[in-house]
C-alpha positions as CSV (number, residue, x, y, z in Angstrom):
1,X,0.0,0.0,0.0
2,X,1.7,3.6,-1.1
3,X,0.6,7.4,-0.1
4,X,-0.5,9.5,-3.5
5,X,2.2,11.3,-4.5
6,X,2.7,14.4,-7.2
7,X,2.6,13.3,-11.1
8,X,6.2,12.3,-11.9
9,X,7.3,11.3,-8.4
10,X,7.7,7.7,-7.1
11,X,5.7,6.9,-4.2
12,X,7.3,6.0,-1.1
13,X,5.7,2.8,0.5
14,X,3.7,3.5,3.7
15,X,5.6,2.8,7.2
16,X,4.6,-0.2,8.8
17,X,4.0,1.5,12.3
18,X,2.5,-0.2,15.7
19,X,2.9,-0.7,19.5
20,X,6.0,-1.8,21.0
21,X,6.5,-3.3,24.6
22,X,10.3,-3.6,24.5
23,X,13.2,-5.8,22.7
24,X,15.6,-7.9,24.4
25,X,18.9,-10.4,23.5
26,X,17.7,-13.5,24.8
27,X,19.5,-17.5,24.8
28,X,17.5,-20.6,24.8
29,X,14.0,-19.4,25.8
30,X,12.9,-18.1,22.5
31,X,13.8,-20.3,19.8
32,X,17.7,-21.9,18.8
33,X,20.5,-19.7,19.9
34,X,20.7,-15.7,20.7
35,X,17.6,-14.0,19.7
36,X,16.7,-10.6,19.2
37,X,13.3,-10.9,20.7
38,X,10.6,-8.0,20.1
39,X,8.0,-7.9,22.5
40,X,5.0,-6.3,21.2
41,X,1.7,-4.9,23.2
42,X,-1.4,-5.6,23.4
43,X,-2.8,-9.6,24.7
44,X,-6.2,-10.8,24.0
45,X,-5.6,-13.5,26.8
46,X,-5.8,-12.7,30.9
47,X,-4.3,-15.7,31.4
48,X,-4.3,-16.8,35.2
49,X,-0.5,-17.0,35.7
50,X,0.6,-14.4,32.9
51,X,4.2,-13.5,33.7
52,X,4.1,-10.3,31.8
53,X,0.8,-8.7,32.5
54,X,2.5,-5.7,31.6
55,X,2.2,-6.4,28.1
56,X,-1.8,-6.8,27.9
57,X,-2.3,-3.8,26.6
58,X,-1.6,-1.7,23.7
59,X,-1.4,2.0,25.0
60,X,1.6,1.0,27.9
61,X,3.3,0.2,24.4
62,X,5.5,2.8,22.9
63,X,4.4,4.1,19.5
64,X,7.1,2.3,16.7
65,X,8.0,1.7,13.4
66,X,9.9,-1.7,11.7
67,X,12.2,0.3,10.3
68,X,13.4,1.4,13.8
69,X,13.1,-2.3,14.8
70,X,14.9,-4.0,12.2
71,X,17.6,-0.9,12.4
72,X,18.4,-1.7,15.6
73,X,18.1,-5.7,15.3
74,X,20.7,-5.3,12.4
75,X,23.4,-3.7,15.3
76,X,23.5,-7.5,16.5
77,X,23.5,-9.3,13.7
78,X,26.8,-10.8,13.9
79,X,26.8,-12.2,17.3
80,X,23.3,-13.2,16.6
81,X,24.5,-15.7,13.4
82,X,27.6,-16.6,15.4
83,X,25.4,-18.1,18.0
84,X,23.2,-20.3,15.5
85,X,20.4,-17.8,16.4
86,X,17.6,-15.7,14.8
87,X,14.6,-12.9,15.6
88,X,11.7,-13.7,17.7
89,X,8.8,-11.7,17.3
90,X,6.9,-11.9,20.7
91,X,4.4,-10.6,22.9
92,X,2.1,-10.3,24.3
93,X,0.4,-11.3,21.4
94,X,1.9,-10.6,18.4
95,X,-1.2,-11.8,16.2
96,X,-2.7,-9.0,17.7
97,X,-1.0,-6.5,15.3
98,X,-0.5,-9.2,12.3
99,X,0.6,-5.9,9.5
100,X,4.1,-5.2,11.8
101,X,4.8,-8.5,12.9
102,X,4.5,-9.8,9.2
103,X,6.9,-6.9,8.3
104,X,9.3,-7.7,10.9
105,X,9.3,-11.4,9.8
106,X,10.0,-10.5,6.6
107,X,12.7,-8.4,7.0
108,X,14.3,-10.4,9.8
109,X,14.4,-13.3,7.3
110,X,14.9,-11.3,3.8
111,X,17.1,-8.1,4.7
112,X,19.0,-9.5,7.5
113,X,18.9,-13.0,6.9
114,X,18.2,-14.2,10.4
115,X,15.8,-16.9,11.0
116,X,12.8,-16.2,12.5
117,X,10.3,-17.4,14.9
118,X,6.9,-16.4,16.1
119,X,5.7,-16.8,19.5
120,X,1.7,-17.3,19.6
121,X,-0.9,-18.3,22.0
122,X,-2.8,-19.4,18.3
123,X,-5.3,-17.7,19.5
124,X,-5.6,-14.6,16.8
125,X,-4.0,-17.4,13.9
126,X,-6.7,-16.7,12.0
127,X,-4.8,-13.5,11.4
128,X,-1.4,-14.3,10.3
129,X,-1.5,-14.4,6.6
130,X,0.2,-16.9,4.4
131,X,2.9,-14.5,3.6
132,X,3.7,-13.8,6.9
133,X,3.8,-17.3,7.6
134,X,6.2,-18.0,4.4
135,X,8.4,-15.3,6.3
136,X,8.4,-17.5,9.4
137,X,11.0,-20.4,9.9
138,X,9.5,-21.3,13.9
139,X,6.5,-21.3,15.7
140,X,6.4,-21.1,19.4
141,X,3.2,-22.2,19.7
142,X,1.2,-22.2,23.6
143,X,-0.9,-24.9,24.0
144,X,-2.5,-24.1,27.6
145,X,-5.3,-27.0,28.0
146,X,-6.6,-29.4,26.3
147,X,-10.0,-29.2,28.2
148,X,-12.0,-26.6,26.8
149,X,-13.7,-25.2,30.4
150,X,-10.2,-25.2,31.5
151,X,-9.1,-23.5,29.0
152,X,-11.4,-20.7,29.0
153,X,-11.1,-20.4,33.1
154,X,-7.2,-20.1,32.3
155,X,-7.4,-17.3,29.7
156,X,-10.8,-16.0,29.5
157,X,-11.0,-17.4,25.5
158,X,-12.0,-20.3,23.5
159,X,-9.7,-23.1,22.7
160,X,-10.4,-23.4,19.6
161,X,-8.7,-21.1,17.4
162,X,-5.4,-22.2,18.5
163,X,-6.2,-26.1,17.7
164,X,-7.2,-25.1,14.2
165,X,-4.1,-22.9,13.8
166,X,-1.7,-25.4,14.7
167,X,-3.6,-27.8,12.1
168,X,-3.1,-25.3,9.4
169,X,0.8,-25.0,10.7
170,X,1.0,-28.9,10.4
171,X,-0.6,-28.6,6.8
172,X,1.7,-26.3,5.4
173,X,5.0,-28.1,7.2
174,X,5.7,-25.3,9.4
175,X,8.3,-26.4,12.3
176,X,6.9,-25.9,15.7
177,X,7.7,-26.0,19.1
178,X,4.8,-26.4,21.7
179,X,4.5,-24.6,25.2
180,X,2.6,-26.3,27.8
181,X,2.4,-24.9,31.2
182,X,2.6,-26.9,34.0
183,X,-0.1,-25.3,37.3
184,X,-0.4,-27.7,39.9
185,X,-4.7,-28.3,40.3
186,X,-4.9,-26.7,36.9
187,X,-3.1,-28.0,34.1
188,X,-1.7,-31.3,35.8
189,X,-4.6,-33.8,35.7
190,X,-3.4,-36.5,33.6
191,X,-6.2,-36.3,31.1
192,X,-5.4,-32.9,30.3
193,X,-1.6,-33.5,29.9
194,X,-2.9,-36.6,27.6
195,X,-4.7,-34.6,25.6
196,X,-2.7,-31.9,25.0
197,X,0.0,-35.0,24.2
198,X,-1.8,-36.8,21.9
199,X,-3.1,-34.0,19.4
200,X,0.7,-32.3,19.7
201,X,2.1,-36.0,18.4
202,X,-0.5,-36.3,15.6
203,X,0.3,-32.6,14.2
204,X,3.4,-34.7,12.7
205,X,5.3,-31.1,13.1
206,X,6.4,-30.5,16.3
207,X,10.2,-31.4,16.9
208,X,10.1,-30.3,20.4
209,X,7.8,-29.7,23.6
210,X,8.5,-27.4,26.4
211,X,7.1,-28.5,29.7
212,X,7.3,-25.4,31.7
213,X,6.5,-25.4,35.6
214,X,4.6,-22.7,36.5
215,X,6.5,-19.8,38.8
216,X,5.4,-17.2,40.7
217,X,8.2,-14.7,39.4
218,X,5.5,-12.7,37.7
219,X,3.9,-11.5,41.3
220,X,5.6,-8.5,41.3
221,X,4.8,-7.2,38.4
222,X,0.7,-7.7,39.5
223,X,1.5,-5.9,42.4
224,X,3.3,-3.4,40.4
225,X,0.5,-2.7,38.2
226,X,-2.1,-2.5,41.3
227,X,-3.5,-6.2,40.4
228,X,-3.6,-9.3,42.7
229,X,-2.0,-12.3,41.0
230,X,-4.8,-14.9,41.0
231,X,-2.4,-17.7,41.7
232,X,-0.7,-16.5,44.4
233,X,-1.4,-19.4,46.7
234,X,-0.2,-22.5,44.4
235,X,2.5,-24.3,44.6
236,X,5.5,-24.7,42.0
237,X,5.1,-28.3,40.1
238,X,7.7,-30.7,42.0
239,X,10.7,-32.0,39.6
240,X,9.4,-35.2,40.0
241,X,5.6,-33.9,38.6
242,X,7.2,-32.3,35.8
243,X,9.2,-35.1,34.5
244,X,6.2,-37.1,34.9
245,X,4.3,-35.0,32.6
246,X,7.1,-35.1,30.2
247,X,7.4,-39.0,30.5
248,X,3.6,-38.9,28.9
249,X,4.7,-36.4,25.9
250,X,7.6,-38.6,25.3
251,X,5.0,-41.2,25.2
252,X,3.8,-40.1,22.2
253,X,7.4,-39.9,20.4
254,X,8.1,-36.4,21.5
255,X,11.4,-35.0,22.2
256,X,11.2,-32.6,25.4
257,X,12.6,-30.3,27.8
């Protein structure tokens, strides 16, 4: 899309502008090696044990452009490819403005050469188009619950959405790496873990599943913000629970950690 210009002078393509949380150099959390990880505002979740609730929504973002994103990923691009690493596009929920984070993906990949990943709840795939998933080497994709009631308790949305995403990410071959968050008397019955274990292994495109025990290290940001962190009162999974509820993903033929 391009602003009218005067006869005889080349338009200049628009600015891909949008809302910006912060960016960060990140190892090992956010896809293979170093990642320059933009965080971008604005969540459609309210996700019980959200660890940035200061990223929910859109106006505690900064007002910013890809160009002054991509300028400033291109300062680390050499450590970044020495590392085996990439961009991360994050949230948030980056769905949630799909124009700049397809721009960023494709830049990331195209002008810088990076390989890039997207971090999702699934929840908004419906918006990423297939250009911007063309652009997009990695999904990060949250799967939260397998139970739909349980779902919608965690986040306040539907289920859904993010199952039929990561069927269309299967269909096209896209590599993915689940999230599944471990919350003692929420997300540990061992039907929900089987669930969420048996539709990951028949996607037939996940090379990796992240069992994550749930933390409390979030807390102070709720506090921060004026808000009282709904799970303040459960426990941290044992190690013994959590490699439990990876024994049942590796179960299914899936490689986790």
């Amino acid at each position: 899309m391009t602003e009218p210009t005067p006869a005889g002078r080349a338009a200049r393509p628009r600015p891909v502008t949008g809302t910006l949380h912060s960016w960060d150099l990140s190892t090992g959390v956010d896809g293979p090696g170093t990642r320059f990880v933009t965080f971008l505002a604005g969540c459609p979740l309210r996700c019980l044990y959200c660890h940035n609730p200061d990223t929910r929504r859109m106006r505690d973002g900064q007002p910013s452009s890809a160009d002054g994103i991509v300028r400033e990923a291109a300062k680390y691009t050499t450590f970044i490819r020495a590392s085996g690493g990439g961009a991360t596009v994050s949230g948030g929920e980056p769905l949630l403005q799909p124009e700049l984070t397809g721009e960023l993906l494709h830049r990331f990949k195209h002008e810088l050469g990076l390989h890039t990943a997207l971090d999702t709840s699934g929840f908004l795939g419906a918006r990423a188009t297939d250009a911007l998933l063309a652009d997009t080497d990695l999904v990060l994709l949250d799967i939260k619950s397998w139970d739909n009631a349980l779902y919608r308790h965690l986040t306040g949305q539907e289920l859904a959405p993010t199952l039929e995403f990561a069927r269309r990410l299967a269909a096209l071959g896209t590599e993915v790496r689940v999230r599944f968050v471990l919350v003692p008397h929420l997300t540990d019955a061992a039907e929900n873990i089987e669930g969420v274990a048996a539709f990951t292994a028949s996607l037939g495109n996940v090379t990796r599943v992240d069992v994550l025990p749930f933390h409390r290290l979030g807390a102070a940001k709720w506090r921060a913000l004026g808000l009282d962190f709904p799970l303040a009162d459960t426990p941290v999974p044992t190690a013994g629970r959590t490699a439990e509820a990876r024994a049942v993903f590796e179960a299914h033929g899936l490689y986790t950690v």
